[in-house]
N, C-alpha and C positions, 0 to 999 in steps of 0.2 A: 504493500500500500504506500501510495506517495503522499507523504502531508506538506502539505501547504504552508513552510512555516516562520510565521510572523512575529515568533516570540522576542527576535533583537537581531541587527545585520551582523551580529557577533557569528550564527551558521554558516557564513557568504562557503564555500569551498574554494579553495583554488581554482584557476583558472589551467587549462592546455596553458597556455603559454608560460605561467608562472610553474608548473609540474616540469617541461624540457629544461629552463633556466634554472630551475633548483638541481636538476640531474646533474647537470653541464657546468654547474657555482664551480669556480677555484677559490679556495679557500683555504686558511693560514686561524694561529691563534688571535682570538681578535681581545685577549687579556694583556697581549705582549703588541696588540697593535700592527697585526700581521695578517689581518685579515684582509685582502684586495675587492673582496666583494660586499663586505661592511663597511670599507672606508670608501667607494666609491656609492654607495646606500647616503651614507652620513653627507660627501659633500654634497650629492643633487638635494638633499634635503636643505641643508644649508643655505646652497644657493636659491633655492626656492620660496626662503623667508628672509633672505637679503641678511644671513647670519655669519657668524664667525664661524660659527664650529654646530658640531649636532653630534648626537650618542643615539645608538640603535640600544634598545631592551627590552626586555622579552614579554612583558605588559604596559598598559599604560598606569596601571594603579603605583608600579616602582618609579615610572619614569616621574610623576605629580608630585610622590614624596622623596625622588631625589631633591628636587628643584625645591621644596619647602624646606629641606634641611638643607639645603644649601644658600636660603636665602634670607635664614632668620635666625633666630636667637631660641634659648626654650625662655621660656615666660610669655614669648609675646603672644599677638593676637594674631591669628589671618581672618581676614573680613569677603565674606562671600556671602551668594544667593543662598539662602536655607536648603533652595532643591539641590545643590550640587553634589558630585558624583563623589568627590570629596569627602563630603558630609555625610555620606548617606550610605557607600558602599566602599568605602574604604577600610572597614573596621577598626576605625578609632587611629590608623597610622601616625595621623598628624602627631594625635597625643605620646604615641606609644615612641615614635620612632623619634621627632623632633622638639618634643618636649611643648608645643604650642597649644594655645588654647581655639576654639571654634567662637566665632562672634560673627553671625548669623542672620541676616537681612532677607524679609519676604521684599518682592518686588514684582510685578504685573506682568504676568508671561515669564517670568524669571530673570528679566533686562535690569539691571542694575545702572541708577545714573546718581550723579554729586550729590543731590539733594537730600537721596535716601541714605546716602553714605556718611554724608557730612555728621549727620549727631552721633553714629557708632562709632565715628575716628575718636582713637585715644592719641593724644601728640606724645613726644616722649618728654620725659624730663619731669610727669606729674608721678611724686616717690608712693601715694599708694593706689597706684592698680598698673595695670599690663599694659603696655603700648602697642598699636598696632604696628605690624611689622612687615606683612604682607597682605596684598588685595589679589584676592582668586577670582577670576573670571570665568566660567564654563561657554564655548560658542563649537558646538547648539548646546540649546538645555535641554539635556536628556530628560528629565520629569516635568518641565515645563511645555513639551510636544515638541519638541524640535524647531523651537525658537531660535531669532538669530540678533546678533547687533549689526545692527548698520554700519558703514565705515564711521559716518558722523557721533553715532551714539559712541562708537570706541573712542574716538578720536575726545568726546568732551571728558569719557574717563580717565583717558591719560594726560589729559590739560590735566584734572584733578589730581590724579597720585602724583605728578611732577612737582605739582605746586606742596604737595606733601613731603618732596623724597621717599616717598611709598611704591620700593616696586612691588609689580605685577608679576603673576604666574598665569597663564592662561593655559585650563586646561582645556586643548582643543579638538579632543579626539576625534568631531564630529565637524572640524572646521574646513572642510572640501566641501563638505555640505555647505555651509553657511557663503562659502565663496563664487558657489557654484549656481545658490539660489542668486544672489544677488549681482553676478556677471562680474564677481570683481575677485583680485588674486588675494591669496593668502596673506599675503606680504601686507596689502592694505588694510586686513583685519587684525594685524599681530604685531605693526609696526608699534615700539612705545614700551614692548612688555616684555621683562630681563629674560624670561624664558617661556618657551610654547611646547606643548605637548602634544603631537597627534598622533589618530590610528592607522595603522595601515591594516588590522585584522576586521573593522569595520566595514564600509561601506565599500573600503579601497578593495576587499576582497583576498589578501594575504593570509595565511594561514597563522599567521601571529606577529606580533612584534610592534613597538610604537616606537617613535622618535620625539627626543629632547633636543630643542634648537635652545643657541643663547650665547651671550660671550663668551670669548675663548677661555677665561679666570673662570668663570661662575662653570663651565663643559668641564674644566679641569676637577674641580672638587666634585660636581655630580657622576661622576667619571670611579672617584675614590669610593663615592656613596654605592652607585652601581655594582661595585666589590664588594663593597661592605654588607650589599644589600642580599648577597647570593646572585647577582646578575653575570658577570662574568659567563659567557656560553662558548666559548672557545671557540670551534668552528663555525660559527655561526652565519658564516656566507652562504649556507645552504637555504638560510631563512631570508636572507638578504639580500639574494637573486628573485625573491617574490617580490620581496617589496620597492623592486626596480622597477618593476615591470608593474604594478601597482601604480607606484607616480607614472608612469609612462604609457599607459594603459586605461587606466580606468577611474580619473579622476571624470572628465568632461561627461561620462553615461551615466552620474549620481542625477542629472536630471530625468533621465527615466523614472528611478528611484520615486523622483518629487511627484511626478505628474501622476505616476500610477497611484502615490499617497493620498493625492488630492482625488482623485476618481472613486477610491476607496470611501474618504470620508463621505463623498457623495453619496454613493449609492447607502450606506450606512446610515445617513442622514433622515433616509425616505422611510426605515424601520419607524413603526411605531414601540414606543419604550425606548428608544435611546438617546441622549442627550450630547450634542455632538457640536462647537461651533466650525467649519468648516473655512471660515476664512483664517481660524488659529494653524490649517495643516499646510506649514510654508516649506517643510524638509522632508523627510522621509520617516516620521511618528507621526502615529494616530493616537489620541486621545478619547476616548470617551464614555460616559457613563450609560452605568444600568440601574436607574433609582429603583429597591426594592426587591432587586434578583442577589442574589447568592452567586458572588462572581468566581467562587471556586466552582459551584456546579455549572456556573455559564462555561468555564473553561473546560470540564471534563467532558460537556457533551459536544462543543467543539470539536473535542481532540478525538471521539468516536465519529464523527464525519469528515475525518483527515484534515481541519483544523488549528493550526498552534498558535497558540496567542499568551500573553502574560499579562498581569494585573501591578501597580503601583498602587495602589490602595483600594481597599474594603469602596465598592461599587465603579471602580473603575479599571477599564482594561485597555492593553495599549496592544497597537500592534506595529511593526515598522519593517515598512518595504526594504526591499536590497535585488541583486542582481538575479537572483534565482526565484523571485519571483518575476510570474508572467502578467501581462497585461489582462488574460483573461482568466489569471486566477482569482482575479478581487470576485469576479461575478458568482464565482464561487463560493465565496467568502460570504457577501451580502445573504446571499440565499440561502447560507446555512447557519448566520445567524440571526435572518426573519425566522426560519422554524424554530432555533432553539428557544429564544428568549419568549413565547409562550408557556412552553415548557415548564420552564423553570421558576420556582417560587421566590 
């Protein structure tokens, strides 16, 4: 049986092309910096956020909390959207591994700007409470429906951390997306911010691995952290011939991704029982609730008509497009769940 499945573009498979290039990878240790097909991974990433340097590793949750212990002190604060990925699925890292505290901002779609920031900044120099120390970003907001910032909106948050000395981490696993929606490069959404994090086992369709861009000093220490972290993968140009071919490959088709999303939320829309605003599906998540059904039995009867879908909270379920969905799987989708949601109490 084939399911359908919409639980996160985390399933994407490799692609033929990225399977011959992982066969054919030359590769060296890439602990001792010997890897030719990680360091040629690393500059096009580089180059492609107008960076100094960049670090391949083997998830995106190590690569966020290199870059947080690399960028702050233990006491202080990092100040982020409450929905972030950060917050919410990292298991405590921040606290465990950099010693920092979570100071936490709801904000509209998950978009963070001055206004709402401005009374959570702590300045340093005040002797009793924590200063903030870093400002965390997420583009897209994975639990906010795949939300994005504009260049403008980033562009006023980094007028503001400047005017702070407050860098920025931006965690961008989903920032192809957000580039992709709005016709504009990476470089233009990341410019401003000490380091960026994105995925290549996402949308890009890699079978693993994310990248740390940033200064050559701050790549240096997250570098040591990477070690320190268990990251160190030795040969790992096996993985690093995917995620070539990734950027080189399969950034420009995240717009199919979009369109099929938005088709999705469409036809979804037309069920009765579900609560859907369809102009919020700008990237490739769907959002939407089921007031009064039992979203674990909405899922399992799903997942018996070759359906896969996931939930972020009690009445709501999210689903999100990628490459190995078809365009005419949504209609699929739709119509099995107008029958379920009768069903189900």
């Amino acid at each position: 049986m084939r399911y359908i499945d919409l639980r996160s573009d985390t399933v994407t498979l490799p692609t033929p092309l990225m399977r011959e290039a992982m066969a054919a990878a030359e590769v060296g240790d890439d602990v001792y910096g010997e890897d030719p097909t990680v360091n040629a991974l690393e500059n096009k990433a580089s180059g492609l956020f107008g960076r100094e340097a960049a670090i391949f590793f083997p998830t995106g949750t190590m690569a966020n909390q290199a870059a947080i212990r690399a960028l702050t002190e233990p006491g202080q604060e990092i100040l982020g959207e409450e929905r972030s990925h950060v917050f919410n699925y990292e298991m405590g890292a921040a606290a465990a591994i950099s010693g920092v505290l979570a100071k936490t901002v709801s904000a509209p779609d998950g978009i963070l700007d001055p206004p709402l920031l401005e009374p959570c900044y702590a300045p340093p120099g005040i002797p009793y409470r924590s200063e903030t120390g870093l400002l965390l970003i997420e583009n897209t907001g994975n639990l906010a429906g795949g939300s994005y910032y504009t260049v403008a909106a980033w562009q006023h948050l980094t007028d503001w951390a400047r005017e702070k000395s407050l860098p920025i981490h931006l965690d961008g696993a989903r920032i192809f997306n957000a580039a992709v929606a709005l016709g504009v490069t990476v470089r233009d959404l990341s410019d401003g911010a000490a380091t960026v994090m994105f995925s290549l086992s996402k949308g890009l369709s890699a079978p693993a691995g994310s990248i740390l861009v940033g200064g050559a000093e701050t790549c240096r220490v997250a570098r040591r952290i990477r070690k320190m972290l268990g990251g160190g993968m030795r040969q790992a140009g096996i993985l690093a011939a995917a995620g070539i071919v990734a950027l080189d490959t399969m950034i420009n088709r995240l717009a199919e991704d979009h369109a099929i999303a938005y088709d999705l939320a469409c036809g979804l829309a037309s069920i009765r029982g579900i609560e859907i605003n369809v102009s919020k599906v700008v990237t490739n998540i769907v959002l939407f609730r089921v007031p009064g059904k039992n979203t674990t039995e909405v899922l399992r009867s799903l997942k018996e008509k070759g359906i896969l879908a996931g939930s972020i909270a009690t009445g709501i379920i999210r689903m999100v497009t990628h490459k190995d969905i078809r365009h005419n799987d949504i209609f699929i989708v739709i119509d099995a769940v107008s029958k379920v949601l009768p069903e189900v109490s």
